[in-house]
C-alpha positions as CSV (number, residue, x, y, z in Angstrom):
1,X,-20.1,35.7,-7.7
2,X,-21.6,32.2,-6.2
3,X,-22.0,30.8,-9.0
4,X,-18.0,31.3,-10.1
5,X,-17.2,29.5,-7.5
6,X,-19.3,26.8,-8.0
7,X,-18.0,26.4,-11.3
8,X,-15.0,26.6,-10.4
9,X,-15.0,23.7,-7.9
10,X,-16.9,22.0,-10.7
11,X,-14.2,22.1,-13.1
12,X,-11.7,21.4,-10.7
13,X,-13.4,17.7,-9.2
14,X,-14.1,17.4,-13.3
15,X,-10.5,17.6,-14.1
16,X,-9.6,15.4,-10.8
17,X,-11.7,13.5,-12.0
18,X,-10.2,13.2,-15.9
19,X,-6.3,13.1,-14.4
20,X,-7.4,10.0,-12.1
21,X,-8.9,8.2,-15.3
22,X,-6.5,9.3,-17.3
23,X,-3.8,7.7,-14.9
24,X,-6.2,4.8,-14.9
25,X,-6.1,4.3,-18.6
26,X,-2.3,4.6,-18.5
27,X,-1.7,2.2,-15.6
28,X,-4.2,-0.9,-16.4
29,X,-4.7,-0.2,-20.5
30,X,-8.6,-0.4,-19.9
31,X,-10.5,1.7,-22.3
32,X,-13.3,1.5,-19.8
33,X,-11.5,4.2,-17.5
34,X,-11.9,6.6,-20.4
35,X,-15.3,6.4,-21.1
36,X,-16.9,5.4,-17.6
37,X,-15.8,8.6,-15.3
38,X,-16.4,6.5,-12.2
39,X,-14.1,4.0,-13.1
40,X,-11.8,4.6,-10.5
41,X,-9.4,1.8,-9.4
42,X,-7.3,1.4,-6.0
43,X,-3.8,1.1,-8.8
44,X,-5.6,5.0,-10.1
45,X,-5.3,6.3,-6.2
46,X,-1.8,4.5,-6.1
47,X,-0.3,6.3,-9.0
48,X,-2.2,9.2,-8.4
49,X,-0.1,9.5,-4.9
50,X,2.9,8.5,-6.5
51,X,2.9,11.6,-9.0
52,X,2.0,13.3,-5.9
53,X,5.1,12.2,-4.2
54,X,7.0,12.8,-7.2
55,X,6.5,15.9,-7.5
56,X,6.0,17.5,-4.4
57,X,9.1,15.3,-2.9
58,X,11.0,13.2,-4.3
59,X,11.6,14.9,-7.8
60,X,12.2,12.7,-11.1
61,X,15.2,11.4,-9.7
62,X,13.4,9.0,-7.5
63,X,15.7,9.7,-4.2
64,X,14.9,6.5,-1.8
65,X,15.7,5.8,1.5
66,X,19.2,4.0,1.8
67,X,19.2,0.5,3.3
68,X,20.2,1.7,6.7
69,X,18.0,4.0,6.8
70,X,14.7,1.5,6.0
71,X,16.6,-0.7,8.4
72,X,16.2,2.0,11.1
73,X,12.8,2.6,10.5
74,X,12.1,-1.1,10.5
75,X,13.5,-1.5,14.2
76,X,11.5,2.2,15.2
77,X,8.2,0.8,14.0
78,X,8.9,-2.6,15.5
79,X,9.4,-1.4,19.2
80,X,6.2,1.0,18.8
81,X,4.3,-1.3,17.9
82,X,5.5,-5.0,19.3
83,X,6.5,-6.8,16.0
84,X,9.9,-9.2,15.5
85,X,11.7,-6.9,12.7
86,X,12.8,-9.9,11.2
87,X,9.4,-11.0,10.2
88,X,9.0,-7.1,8.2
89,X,12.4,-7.4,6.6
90,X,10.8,-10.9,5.4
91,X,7.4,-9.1,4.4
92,X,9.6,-6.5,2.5
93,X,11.7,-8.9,0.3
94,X,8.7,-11.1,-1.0
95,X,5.9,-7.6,-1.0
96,X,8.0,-5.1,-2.8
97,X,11.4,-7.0,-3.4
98,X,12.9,-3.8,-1.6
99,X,11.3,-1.0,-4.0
100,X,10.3,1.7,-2.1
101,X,7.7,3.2,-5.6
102,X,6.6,-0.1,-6.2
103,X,2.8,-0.7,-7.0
104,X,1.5,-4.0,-7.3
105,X,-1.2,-5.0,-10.1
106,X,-3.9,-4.5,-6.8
107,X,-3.2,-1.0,-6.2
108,X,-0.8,-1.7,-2.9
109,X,1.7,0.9,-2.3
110,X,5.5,1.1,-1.5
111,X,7.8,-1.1,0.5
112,X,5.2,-3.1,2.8
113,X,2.7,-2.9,0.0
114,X,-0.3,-1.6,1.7
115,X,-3.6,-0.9,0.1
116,X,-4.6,2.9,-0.5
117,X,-7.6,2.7,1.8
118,X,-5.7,0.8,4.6
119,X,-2.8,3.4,4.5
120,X,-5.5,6.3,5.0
121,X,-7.4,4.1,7.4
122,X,-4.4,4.1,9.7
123,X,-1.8,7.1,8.4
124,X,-1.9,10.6,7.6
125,X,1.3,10.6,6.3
126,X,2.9,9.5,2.2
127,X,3.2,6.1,1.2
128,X,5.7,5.9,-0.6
129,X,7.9,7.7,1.9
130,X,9.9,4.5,3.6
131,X,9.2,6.1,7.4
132,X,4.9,6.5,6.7
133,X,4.9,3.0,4.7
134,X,6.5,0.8,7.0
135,X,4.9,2.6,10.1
136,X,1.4,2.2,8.4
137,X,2.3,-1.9,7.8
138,X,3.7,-3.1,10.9
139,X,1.4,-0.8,12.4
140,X,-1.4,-2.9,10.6
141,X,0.0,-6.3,10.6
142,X,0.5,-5.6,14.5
143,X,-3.1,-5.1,14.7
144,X,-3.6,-8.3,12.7
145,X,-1.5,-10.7,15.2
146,X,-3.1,-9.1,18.0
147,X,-6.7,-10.1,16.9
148,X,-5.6,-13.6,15.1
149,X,-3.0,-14.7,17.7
150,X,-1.2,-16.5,14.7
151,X,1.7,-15.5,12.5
152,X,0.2,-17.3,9.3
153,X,-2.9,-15.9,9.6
154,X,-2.3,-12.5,10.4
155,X,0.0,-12.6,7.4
156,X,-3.0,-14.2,5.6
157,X,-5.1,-11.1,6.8
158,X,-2.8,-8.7,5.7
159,X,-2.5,-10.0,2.5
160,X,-6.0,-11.1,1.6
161,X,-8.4,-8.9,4.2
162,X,-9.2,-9.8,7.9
163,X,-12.4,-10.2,6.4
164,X,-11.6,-13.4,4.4
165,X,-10.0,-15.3,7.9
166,X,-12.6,-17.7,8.3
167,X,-13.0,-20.0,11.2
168,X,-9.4,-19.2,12.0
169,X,-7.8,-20.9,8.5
170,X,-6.0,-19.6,5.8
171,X,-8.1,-18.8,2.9
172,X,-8.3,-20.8,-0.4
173,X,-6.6,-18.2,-2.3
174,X,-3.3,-19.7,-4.0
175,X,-1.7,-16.0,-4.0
176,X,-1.7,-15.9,-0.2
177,X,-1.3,-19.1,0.6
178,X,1.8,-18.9,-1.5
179,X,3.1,-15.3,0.0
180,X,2.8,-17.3,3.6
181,X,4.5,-19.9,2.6
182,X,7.5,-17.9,1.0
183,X,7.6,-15.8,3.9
184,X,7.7,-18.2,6.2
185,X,10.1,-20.5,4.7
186,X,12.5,-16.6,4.8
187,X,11.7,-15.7,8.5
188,X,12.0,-19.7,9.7
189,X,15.3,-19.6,8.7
């Protein structure tokens, strides 16, 4: 009887395992997720919670949040957590340009684009449900501009790590240095 239901937790984390790499191979076109089994990638988690969303929520028609709607949870988040809503509504436009099931080429997830890890770090909730996402990234970026003090470089720490804000700059990396600069130029207006 044990040994049933050992195998049967086997084959289930085997074929976790195989849908993951499977939606690995489909997503980045590496042939390295089909033959390595460990070859797991933060854009695999990503679409693995977006078929996860998609079927256990939001269907195959995709139903969003409407605009008011991600404008109210914008200003909700905001007061929770001490962040000008202006500066998210910025963050949205450049992260996700608005698309609530968007995934970047990284693995980041849904309107405010956070990372897989990061989300589960700080939410228990789906990301790509407007409410949990933008909770989970001004709730995150507010953590940021409390410990850096700094609009550019908290943005630079959401974007690129906390852990690559050395001796208080921006770091050498054109992609952030670019995302500050376009958001900056949006929420300086």
């Amino acid at each position: 009887m044990l040994n049933k239901t050992y195998k049967a937790i086997l084959y289930t984390f085997l074929c976790y395992v195989l849908l993951l790499n499977f939606l690995t191979f489909l997503s980045s076109g590496s042939p390295k997720a089909l033959i390595n089994p460990f070859y797991i990638k933060n854009r695999t988690i990503s679409m693995y919670h977006l078929t996860k969303h998609v079927v256990m929520v939001a269907g195959l028609g995709f139903v969003t949040s409407e605009r008011h709607e991600v404008d109210a949870f914008i200003q909700t988040a905001c007061e929770k957590y001490g962040v000008d809503p202006k500066l998210i509504h910025m963050m949205i436009q450049v992260e996700s340009k608005g698309r609530q099931f968007a995934i970047s080429r990284t693995g980041a997830m849904g309107l405010m684009q956070v990372m897989p890890t990061t989300f589960f770090d700080i939410s228990q909730g789906d990301p790509f449900l407007a409410e949990d996402n933008i909770d989970a990234g001004v709730k995150y970026l507010s953590r940021q501009l409390k410990k850096f003090e700094d609009i550019p470089l908290a943005l630079a720490a959401y974007n690129a790590g906390p852990n690559n804000i050395k001796d208080g700059k921006v770091p050498d990396f054109g992609e952030t240095r670019h995302y500050i600069k376009k958001i900056m130029e949006l929420y300086e207006k």
